[in-house]
C-alpha positions as CSV (number, residue, x, y, z in Angstrom):
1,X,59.4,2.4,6.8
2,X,56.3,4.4,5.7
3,X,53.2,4.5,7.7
4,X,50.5,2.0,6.2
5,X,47.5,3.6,4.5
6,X,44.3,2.7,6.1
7,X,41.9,0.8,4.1
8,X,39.5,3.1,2.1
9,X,36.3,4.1,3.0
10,X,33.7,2.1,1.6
11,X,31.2,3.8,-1.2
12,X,28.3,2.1,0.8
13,X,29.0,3.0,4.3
14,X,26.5,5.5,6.2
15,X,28.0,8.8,7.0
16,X,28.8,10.0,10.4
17,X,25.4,11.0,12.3
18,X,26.6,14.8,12.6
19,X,27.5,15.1,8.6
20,X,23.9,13.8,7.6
21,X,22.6,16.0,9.9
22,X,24.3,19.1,8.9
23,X,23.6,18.1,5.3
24,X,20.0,17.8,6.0
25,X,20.3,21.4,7.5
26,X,22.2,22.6,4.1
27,X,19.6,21.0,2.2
28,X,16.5,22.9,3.6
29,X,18.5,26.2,2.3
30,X,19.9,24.3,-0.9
31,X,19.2,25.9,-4.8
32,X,20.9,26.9,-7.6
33,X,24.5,27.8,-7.1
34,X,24.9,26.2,-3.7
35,X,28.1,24.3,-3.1
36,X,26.8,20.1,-4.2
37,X,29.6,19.3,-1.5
38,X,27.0,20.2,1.7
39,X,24.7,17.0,0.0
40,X,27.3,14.2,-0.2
41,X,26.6,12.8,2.9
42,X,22.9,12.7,2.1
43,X,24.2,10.7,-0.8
44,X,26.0,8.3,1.1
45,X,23.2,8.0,3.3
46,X,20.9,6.8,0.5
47,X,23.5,4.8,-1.1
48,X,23.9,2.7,2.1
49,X,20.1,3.0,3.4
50,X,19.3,1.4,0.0
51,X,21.1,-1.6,0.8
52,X,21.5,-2.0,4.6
53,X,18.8,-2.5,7.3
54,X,15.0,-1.4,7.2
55,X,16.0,1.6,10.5
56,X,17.6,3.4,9.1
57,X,16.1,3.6,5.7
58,X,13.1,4.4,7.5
59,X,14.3,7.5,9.4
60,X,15.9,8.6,6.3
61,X,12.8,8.6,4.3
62,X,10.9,10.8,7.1
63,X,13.7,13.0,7.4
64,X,13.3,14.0,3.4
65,X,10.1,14.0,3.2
66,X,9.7,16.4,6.1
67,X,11.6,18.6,4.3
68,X,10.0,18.4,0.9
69,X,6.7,18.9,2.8
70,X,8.3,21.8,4.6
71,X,9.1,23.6,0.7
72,X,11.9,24.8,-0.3
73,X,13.7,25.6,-4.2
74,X,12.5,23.5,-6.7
75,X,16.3,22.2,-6.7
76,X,16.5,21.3,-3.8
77,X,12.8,19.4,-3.5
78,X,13.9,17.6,-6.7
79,X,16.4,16.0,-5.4
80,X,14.3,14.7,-2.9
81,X,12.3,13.2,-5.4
82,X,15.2,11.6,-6.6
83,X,16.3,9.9,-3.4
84,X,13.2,9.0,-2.4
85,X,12.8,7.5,-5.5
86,X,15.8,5.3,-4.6
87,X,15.2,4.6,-0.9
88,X,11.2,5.2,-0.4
89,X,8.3,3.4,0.2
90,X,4.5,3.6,0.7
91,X,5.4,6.7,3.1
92,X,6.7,9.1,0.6
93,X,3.2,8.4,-1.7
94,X,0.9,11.1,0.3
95,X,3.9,13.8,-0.4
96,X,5.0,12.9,-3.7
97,X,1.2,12.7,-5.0
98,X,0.5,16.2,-4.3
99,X,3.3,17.4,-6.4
100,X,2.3,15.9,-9.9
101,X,0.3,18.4,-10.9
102,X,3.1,21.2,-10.3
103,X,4.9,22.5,-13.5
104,X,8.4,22.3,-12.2
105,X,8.1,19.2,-9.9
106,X,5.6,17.0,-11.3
107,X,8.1,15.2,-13.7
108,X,10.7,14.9,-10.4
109,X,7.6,13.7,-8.4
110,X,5.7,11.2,-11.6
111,X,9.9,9.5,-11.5
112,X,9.9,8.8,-7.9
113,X,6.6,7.4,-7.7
114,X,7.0,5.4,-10.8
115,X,10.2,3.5,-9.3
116,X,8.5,2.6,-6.0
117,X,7.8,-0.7,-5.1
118,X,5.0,-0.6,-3.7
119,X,1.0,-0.6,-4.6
120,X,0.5,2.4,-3.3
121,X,2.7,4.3,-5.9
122,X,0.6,2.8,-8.7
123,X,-2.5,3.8,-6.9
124,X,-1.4,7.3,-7.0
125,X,-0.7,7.5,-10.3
126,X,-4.4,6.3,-11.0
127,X,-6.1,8.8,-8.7
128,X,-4.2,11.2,-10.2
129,X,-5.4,10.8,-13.6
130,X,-8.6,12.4,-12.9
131,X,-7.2,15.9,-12.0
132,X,-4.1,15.7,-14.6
133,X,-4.0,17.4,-18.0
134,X,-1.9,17.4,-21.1
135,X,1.5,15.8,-21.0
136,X,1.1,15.6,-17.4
137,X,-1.1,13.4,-17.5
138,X,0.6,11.9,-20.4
139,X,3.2,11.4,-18.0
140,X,1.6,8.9,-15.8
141,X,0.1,7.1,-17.9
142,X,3.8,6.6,-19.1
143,X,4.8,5.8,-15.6
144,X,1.8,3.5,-15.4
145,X,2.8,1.4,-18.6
146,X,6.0,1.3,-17.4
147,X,5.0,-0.1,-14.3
148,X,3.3,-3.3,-16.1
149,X,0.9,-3.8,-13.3
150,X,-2.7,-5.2,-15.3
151,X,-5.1,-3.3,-12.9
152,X,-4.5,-0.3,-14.6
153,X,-5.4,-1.8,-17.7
154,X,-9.2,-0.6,-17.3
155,X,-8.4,2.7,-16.4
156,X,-6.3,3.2,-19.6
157,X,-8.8,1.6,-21.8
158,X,-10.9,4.5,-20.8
159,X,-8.1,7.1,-21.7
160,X,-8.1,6.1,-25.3
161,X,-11.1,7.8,-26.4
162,X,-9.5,11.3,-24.7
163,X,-9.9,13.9,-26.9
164,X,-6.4,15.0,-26.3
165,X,-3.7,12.9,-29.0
166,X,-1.0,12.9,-26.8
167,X,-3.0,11.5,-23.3
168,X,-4.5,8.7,-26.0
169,X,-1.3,7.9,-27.6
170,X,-0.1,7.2,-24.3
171,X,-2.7,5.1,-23.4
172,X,-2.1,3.4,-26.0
173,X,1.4,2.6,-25.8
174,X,1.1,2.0,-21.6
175,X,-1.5,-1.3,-22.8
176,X,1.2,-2.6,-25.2
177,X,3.3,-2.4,-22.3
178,X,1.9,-3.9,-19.5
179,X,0.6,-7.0,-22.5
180,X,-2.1,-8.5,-20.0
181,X,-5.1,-9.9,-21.2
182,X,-7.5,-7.3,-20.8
183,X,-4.7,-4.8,-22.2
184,X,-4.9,-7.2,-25.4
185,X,-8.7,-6.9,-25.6
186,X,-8.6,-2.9,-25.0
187,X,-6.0,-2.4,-28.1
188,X,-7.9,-5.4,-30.3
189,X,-11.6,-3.2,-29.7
190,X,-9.6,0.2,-30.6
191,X,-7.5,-0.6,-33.4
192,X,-10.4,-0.5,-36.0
193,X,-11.7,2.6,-34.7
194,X,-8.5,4.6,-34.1
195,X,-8.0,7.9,-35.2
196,X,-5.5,7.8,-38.5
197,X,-2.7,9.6,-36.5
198,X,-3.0,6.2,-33.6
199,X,-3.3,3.9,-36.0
200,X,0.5,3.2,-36.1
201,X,1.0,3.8,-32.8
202,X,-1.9,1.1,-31.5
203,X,-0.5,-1.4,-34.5
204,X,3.0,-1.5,-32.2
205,X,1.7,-1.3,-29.0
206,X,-0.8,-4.6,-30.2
207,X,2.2,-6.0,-31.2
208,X,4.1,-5.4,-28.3
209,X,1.0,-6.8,-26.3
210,X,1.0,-10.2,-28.0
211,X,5.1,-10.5,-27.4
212,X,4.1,-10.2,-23.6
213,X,0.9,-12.3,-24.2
214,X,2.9,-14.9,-25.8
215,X,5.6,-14.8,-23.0
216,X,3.0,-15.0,-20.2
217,X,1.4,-18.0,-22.1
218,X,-1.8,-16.5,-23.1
219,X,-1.2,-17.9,-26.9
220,X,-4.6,-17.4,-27.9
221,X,-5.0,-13.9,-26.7
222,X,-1.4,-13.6,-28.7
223,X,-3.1,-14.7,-31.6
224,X,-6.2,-12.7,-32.0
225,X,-3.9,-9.9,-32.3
226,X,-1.7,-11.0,-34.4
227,X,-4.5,-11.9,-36.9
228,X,-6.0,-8.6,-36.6
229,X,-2.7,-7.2,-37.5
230,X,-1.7,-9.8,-40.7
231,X,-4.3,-8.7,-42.6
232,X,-3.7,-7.5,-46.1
233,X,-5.2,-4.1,-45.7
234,X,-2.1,-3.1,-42.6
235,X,1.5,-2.3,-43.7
236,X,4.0,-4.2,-44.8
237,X,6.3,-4.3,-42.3
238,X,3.3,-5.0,-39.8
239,X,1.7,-7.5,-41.6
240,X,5.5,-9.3,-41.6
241,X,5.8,-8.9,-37.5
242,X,2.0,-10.6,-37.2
243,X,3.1,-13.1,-39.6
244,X,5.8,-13.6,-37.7
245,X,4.0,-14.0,-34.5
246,X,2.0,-16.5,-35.8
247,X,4.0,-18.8,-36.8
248,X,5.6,-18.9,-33.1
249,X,2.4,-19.4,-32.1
250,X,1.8,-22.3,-34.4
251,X,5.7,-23.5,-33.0
């Protein structure tokens, strides 16, 4: 009778203490054509620190960003990013931060903060607004719409008068997305005023604001938009969306 095959290793499971440790070894010399192998256990590490107890998580999270302070190949420090991005929390801010300015790392860095769940991250990406430029800075001010928190609605409301079209566009689009209040007011006061090459951008991104307004149960904030934008003078296709919009209101 054939021996029986022990049950499989589960996907989830935290590697052997001696593997991740060799693996964070391989990973302070890691770059382009090194063997991916050397990492796995890094990987199973994250896999299972993401879902397991607070401990080890923790030490995990020093561990890399130790080493991402330390330097090392853009390679290897953007994968970093990405697993901190998956297992980090208000520690990995401070180390992550300083690389959003940097060519190669700052869209690594801008990813991980961005998926944190924590204040902190979003504070970063604020502070940083000040000493970012171009699509950088375009960047978080994605990461910052996507985030949908509505303190950063003031500090985009300021980014929409940038001179650059790319940081303002963003701007623009990161109100529609995070749909609070004050992001409703911000896109209602720009819209007449936009630059021709925003005005189609800020039309969406008002009524993508009243969609959340309307969700969040701010129908009269929903509406003011939604007036501004069934007017005869916009498009046709936005005047039908406003339309739209207020007749759900009306509902």
């Amino acid at each position: 009778m054939p021996d029986s095959i022990p049950p499989a290793k589960s996907s989830n499971a935290p590697p052997a203490p001696g593997a991740l440790a060799q693996a964070l070894e391989a990973l302070k010399a890691y770059d382009r054509g090194s063997g991916r192998a050397a990492l796995l256990p890094i990987d199973q590490a994250a896999a299972a620190a993401s879902l397991n107890d607070a401990p080890s998580r923790q030490q995990l999270e020093q561990q890399l960003v130790a080493i991402l302070r330390a330097g090392g190949s853009v390679v290897a420090r953007e994968y970093i990013c990405a697993k901190l991005g998956l297992i980090g929390s208000e520690q990995s801010v401070p180390a992550l931060s300083q690389l959003l300015a940097e060519a190669q790392l700052g869209t690594a860095a801008r990813n991980a903060l961005e998926a944190l769940p924590c204040p902190q991250a979003t504070q970063a990406l604020r502070k940083a607004l000040g000493r970012l430029h171009g699509l950088p800075k375009a960047g978080a001010i994605n990461s910052l719409g996507n985030r949908r928190e509505a303190a950063s609605a003031g500090a985009l409301k300021e980014l929409l008068k940038d001179a650059d079209p790319e940081v303002a566009g963003a701007a623009v689009a990161a109100l529609g997305r995070i749909g609070s209040v004050a992001a409703g007011r911000a896109l209602r006061h720009f819209y007449p005023k936009a630059p021709a090459a925003l005005q189609h951008k800020t039309a969406d991104a008002a009524l993508n604001c009243a969609e959340h307004l309307l969700e969040a149960g701010q129908r009269a904030e929903a509406q003011a938009l939604y007036r501004m934008l069934a007017e005869p003078t916009q498009p046709a296709h936005i005047q039908e969306a406003a339309q739209r919009g207020l007749r759900t209101c009306a509902a």
